[in-house]
N, C-alpha and C positions, 0 to 999 in steps of 0.2 A: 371502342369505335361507336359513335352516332350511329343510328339506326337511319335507312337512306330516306329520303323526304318524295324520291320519286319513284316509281314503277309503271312495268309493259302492261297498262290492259289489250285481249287480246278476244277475237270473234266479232263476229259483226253485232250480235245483239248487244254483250259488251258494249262495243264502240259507241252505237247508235244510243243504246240508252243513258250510257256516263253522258253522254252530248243533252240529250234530252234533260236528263234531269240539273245537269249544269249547278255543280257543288265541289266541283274539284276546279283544280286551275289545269291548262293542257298544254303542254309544250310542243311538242310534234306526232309529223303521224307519217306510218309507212303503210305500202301498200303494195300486194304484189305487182309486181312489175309486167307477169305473163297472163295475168287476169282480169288486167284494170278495165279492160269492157267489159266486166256485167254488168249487170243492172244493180245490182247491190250496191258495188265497190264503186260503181262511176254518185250512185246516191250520193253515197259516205263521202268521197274526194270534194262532191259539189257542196255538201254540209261545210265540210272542212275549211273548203278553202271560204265558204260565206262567213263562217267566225274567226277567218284571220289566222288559222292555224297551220305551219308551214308543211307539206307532204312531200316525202322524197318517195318513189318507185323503187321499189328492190328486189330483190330474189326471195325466192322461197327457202332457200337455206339462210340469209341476211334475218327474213324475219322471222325463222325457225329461234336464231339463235339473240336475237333481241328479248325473245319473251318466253324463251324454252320450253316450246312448246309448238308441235307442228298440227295443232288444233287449231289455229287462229284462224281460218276459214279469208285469209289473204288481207290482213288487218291488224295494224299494232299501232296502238296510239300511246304514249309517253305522256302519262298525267302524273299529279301529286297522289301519295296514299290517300286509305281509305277516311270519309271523312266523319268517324265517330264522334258522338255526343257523349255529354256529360250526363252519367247515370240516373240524377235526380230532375234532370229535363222529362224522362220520359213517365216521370210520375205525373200525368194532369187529370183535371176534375174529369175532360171530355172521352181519357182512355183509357177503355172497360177493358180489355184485351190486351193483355204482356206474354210475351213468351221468353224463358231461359232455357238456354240448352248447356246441361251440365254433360261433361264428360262426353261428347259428342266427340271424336278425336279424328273423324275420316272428314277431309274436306269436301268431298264428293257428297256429303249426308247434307252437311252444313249448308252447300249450295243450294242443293233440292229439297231442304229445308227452307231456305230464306225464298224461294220462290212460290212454294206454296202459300209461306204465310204472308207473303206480298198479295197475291190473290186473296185471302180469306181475310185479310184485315186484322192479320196482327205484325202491325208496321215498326210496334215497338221492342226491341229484341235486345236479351241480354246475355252478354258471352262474357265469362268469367278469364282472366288473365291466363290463367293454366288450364289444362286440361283438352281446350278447344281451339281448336285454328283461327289463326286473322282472319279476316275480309280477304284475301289473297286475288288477285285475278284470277285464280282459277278456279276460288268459290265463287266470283262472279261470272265467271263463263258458266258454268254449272247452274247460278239460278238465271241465265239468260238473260242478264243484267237486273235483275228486280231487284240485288241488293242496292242495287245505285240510289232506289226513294226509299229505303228505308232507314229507320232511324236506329243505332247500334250502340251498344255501350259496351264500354270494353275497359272498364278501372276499377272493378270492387272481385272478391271470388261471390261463385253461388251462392253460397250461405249467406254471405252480407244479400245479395240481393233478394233474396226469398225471406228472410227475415224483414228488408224493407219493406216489401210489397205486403206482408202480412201487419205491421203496427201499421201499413195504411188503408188498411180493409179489402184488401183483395183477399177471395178465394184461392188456396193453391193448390193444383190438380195437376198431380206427378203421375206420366206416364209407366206405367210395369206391367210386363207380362205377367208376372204373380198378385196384380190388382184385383181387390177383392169387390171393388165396386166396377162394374160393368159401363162403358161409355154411354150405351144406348140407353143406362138407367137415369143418368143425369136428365134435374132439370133445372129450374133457377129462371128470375125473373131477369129480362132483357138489359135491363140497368148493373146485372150483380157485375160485381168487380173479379175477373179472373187469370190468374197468372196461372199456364201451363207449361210445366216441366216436362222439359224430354230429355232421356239419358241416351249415352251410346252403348253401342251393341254389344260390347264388352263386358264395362263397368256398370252402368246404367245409372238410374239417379243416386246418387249420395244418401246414405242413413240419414243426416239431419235433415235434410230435408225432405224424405219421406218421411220423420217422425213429426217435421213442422206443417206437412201436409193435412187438407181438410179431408183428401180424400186419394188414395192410392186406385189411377183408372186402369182397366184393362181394355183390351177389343176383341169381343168374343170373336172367336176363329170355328172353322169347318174342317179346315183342309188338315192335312199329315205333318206338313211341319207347324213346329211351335212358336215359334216366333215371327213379328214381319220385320223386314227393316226399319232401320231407324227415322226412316227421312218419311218411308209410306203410311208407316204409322202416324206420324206427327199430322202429313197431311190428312187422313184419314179424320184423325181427332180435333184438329181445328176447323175441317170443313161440318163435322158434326156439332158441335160448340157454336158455329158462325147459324147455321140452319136453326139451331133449336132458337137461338137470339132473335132471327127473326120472328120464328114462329108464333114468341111468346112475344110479341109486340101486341 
C-alpha cells in the first residue's frame, strides 16, 4: 500500500506556523466546537477562512480522534506530509552549519531537537531513512511548529551523509558523553564549515562516524547524573557553536 499523501497537523503553534510558512497544500480544518471563542482559535478560524480553507466545528472527541491525539490544544488542520528536500540541496556555499541526527529514535527529542536548531540557525537538517522518526505531526507539535521552516532531508542513511559533508569540507563534530574534547574547548574561524552529529540516548552516534569524525565533543557536566538528554544536549551544543561564530566575527 502507497504511503498516505495526507495527514492531521495538530496544536495551535502547529496550525498557525504550517499557515505561516506556507509549503504544504491544506485541505481542511477543525476546530473545537466548545471553544471556538478564544482568542486563539477565533485568530486561527479568521486565518483560515482568509486563505480559502474550509473549517467545520466539532467535538473534542471528533478531533481527538482525527489526529490521535488529545493534545491539539482545540485545532486539526488536514494538510499534505512533510515537505522534505533533496539531500544535495542543502549543501550550499552560504551554509556553514548542518546538523544530522543519527539514531535519535524518540520523537519527542527530534521535535525539541528541530526547535532548537530552528532558533540557533541550523536550518539545514538531516535524518537518515532508519533509525530516526519522520517529521510526524507530533514532532512538529513538539518543536512548536519550527520544523515547518526548516529545510529536512530524509533519502541517504548517516554515513552517506556524513561522509558527504566531509569530501565537501565540513568539519564534523559528533556529540558523546565519552568525548574526549570538551565543547567549551572548541574554537574555529566564523566561516568554518560544520556538520554536528547528535546520537540518541540509547545507541548514540554510529562507530563510522565517530571514526570519520574531526572531533568526538563532550559537555563538561557538575551535577550526579552522567548523562543530559538527547534533545538538551544538542540544544546546548549548537547554542555554543552559534555564540563562538559570532564571537569570532
Amino acid at each position: 500500500m502507497a504511503p498516505s499523501s495526507k495527514e492531521f497537523l495538530y496544536g495551535l503553534n502547529s496550525c498557525f506556523e504550517a499557515l505561516r510558512a506556507d509549503r504544504r497544500k491544506f485541505y481542511d480544518a477543525y476546530i473545537n466546537e466548545t471553544t471556538r471563542d478564544s482568542a486563539r482559535l477565533q485568530k486561527l478560524a479568521g486565518l483560515l477562512e482568509k486563505r480559502g480553507i474550509p473549517v467545520s466545528f466539532v467535538s473534542k472527541g471528533r478531533l481527538n480522534q482525527l489526529c490521535g491525539s488529545d493534545e491539539n490544544q482545540g485545532a486539526v488542520i488536514r494538510s499534505s506530509t512533510y515537505p522534505y528536500v533533496p539531500w544535495e540541496s542543502l549543501f550550499t556555499e552560504e551554509r556553514k552549519r548542518l546538523l544530522l541526527l543519527d539514531n535519535v529514535e524518540d520523537p519527542h527529542n527530534v521535535g525539541a531537537i528541530l526547535r532548537s536548531a530552528e532558533i540557533f540557525g541550523f536550518d539545514a537538517v538531516f535524518l537518515p531513512m532508519k533509525g530516526v522518526p519522520d517529521v510526524y505531526p507530533s514532532v512538529v507539535k513538539v518543536s512548536a511548529g519550527a520544523a515547518e521552516f526548516m529545510h529536512i532531508a530524509r533519502d541517504r542513511d548517516s554515513n552517506r551523509y556524513a561522509r558527504e559533508a566531509k569530501d565537501r569540507g565540513y568539519k564534523l563534530l559528533s556529540l558523546d558523553a565519552e568525548g574526549k574534547t570538551l565543547l567549551d574547548s572548541l574554537g574555529g574561524a566564523p566561516e568554518e564549515k560544520i556538520m554536528l552529529v547528535v546520537g540518541g540516548e540509547d545507541r548514540g552516534v554510529g562507530q563510522f562516524i565517530l571514526n570519520l569524525s574531526d572531533a568526538i565533543v563532550s559537555i563538561e557536566q557538575c551535577g550526579h547524573v552522567n548523562s543530559l538528554n538527547a534533545s538538551v544536549a544538542a540544544g546546548i551544543a549548537m547554542h555554543s557553536l552559534r555564540i563562538r561564530q559570532e564571537a569570532a566575527k
